[in-house]
N, C-alpha and C positions, 0 to 999 in steps of 0.2 A: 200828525207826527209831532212829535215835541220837540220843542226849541232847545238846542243844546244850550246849559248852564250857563250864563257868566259869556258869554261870546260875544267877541264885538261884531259886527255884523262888516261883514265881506264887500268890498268894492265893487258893482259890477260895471263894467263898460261896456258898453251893449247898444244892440240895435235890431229893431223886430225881423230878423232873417231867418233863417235855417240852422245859422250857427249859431246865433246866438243864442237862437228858441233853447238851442241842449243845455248852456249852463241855468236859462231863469227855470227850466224843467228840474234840472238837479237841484237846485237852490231851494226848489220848492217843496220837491221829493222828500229831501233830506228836513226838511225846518231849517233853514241854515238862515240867520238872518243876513238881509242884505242890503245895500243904497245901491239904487241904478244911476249909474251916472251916462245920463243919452250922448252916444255919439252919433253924431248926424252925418254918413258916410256920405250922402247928396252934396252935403253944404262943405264938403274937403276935413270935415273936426281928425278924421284919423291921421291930418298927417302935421296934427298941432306938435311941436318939440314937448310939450308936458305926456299926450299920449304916446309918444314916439319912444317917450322913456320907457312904459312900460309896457310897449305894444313894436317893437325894432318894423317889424313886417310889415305898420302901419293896416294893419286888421284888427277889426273885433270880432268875439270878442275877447275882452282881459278882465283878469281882475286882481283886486290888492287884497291881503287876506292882512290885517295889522296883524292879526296874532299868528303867524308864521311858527315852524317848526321845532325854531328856538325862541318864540316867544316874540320874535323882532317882525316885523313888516315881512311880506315877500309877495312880488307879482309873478303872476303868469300869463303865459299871450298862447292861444293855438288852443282850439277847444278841445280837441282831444288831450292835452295836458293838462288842462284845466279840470276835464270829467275825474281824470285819475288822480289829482291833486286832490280834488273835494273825496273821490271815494276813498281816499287813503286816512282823511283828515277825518271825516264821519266814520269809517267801517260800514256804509253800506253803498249797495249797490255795485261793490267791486271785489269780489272775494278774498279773502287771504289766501285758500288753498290753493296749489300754484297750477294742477291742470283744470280748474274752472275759472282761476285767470285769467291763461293761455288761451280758452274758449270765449272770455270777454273779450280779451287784446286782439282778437283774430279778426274777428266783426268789429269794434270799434276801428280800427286799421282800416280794414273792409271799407266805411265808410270814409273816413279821411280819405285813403288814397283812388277811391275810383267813384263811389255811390254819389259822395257831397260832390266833389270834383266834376263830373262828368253829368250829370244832371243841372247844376250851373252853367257849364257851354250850352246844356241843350236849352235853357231859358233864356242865354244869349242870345243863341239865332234863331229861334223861333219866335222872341216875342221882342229884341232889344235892339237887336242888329241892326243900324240903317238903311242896308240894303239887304231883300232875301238872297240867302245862297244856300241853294239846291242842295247842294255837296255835303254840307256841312251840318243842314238842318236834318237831314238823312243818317248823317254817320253818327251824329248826338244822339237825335231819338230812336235809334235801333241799339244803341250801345247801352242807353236808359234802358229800353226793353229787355236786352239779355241780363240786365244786372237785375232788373225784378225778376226774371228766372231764375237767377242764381237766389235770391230771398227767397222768392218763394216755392221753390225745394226744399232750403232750409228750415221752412216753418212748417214741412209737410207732418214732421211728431213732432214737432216740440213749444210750448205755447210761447214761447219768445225765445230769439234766437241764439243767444245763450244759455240755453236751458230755462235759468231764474233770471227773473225779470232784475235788467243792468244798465250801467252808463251803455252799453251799445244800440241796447232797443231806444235809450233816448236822444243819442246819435243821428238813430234812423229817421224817426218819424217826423221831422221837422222836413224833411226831404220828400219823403214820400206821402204827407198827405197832400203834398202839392204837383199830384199824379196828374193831373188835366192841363197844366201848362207843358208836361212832358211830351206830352203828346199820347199817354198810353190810355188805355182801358184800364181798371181795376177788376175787373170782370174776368179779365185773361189770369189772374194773378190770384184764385179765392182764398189761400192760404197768407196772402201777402192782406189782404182786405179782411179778413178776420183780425190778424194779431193787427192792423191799427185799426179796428173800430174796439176793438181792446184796449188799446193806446190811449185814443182820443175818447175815451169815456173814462178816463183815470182823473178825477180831480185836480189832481197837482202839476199833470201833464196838460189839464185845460186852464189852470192858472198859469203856467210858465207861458203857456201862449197868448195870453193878453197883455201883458207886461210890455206897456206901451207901444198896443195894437192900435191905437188911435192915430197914429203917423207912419202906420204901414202902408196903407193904401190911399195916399194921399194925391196920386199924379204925378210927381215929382220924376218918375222914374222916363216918362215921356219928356221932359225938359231937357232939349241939350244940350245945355247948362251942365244939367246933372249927368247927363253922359258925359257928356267931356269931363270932369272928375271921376268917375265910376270904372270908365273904360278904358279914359285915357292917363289914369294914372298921375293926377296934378289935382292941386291944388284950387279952391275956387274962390 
């Protein structure tokens, strides 16, 4: 993909999660150049007053775009704004016409409000939690379960879930190739495990996910240190 002309290259704030994985996959998709600036959600960095500026929610990820709309700086925080921010700024992966929009925003939503959402509790208690609880680790990974039924129906004709491959299919895959901490099968799901071995064979889709893979799996997340910032919401 070619590097757009003359562009300064994009701030990102970032940290190797699910969410983040979607904007270094866009950034990547698109050629968009960019500086990753690491936030280290372990070590308390998201809830520094400099990222606080451009992150209110104290989440990543975010990013500084200098050459903004009217040419001026402008941040963004909340990866689904961010996706639609970059497809808006490139012209791909977000369509102009407005009912294949409708069908990105539908499933981009999709995820934000339940997929990212509700597969996070279920790696809560399943893998984070201090103590197991029955209740909880049951109503998460059953709730994961039916939302892969809900995918993969959707993928039953259409080779990604918006029709043309968009910000929503790379929404998704950050989530779901992390099916074995959910607790599911991918086996149950074959149209869900076609479109991401589709996914995860896309070049740019496996460069956005190494974009400092080297401090993902470090142990830190068993430290609870690192929980008590993580979980409990402070500072370390």
């Amino acid at each position: 993909m070619a590097v757009l002309a003359e562009q300064k290259p994009i701030d990102l704030y970032y940290w190797p999660t699910p969410n983040g994985w979607k904007i270094s996959i866009m950034l990547e998709e698109t050629g968009t150049p960019y500086t990753v600036h690491p936030v280290n959600i372990g070590k308390g960095e998201q809830f520094k007053p400099e990222f606080l500026a451009i992150s209110p929610n104290n989440r990543m990820p975010a990013i500084v775009d200098p050459d903004g709309p009217d040419g001026q700086p402008i941040s963004v925080f909340e990866s689904g704004a961010i996706l639609q921010y970059l497809g808006r700024k490139t012209g791909q992966f977000y369509p102009q016409d407005e009912r294949k929009r409708v069908e990105v925003e539908q499933w981009l939503f999709w995820q934000m409000g339940g997929f990212g959402p509700m597969l996070g509790q279920t790696h809560h208690f399943r893998i984070y939690a201090p103590e197991q609880v029955p209740y909880a680790i049951n109503r998460y990974t059953n709730e994961a379960n039916r939302l892969y039924g809900v995918l993969n129906r959707r993928l039953e004709d259409r080779e990604f879930v918006a029709g043309e491959y968009s910000i929503a299919d790379m929404s998704i895959v950050g989530w779901a190739k992390l099916w074995e901490r959910q607790g599911q099968n991918i086996g149950d799901f074959p149209n869900v495990k076609r479109w991401l071995d589709t996914m995860l064979a896309r070049p740019a889709v496996q460069r956005g996910l190494k974009v400092s893979s080297e401090v993902r799996n470090n142990g830190d997340m068993q430290d609870p240190a690192v929980q008590a910032v993580l979980f409990g919401q402070r500072a370390r």
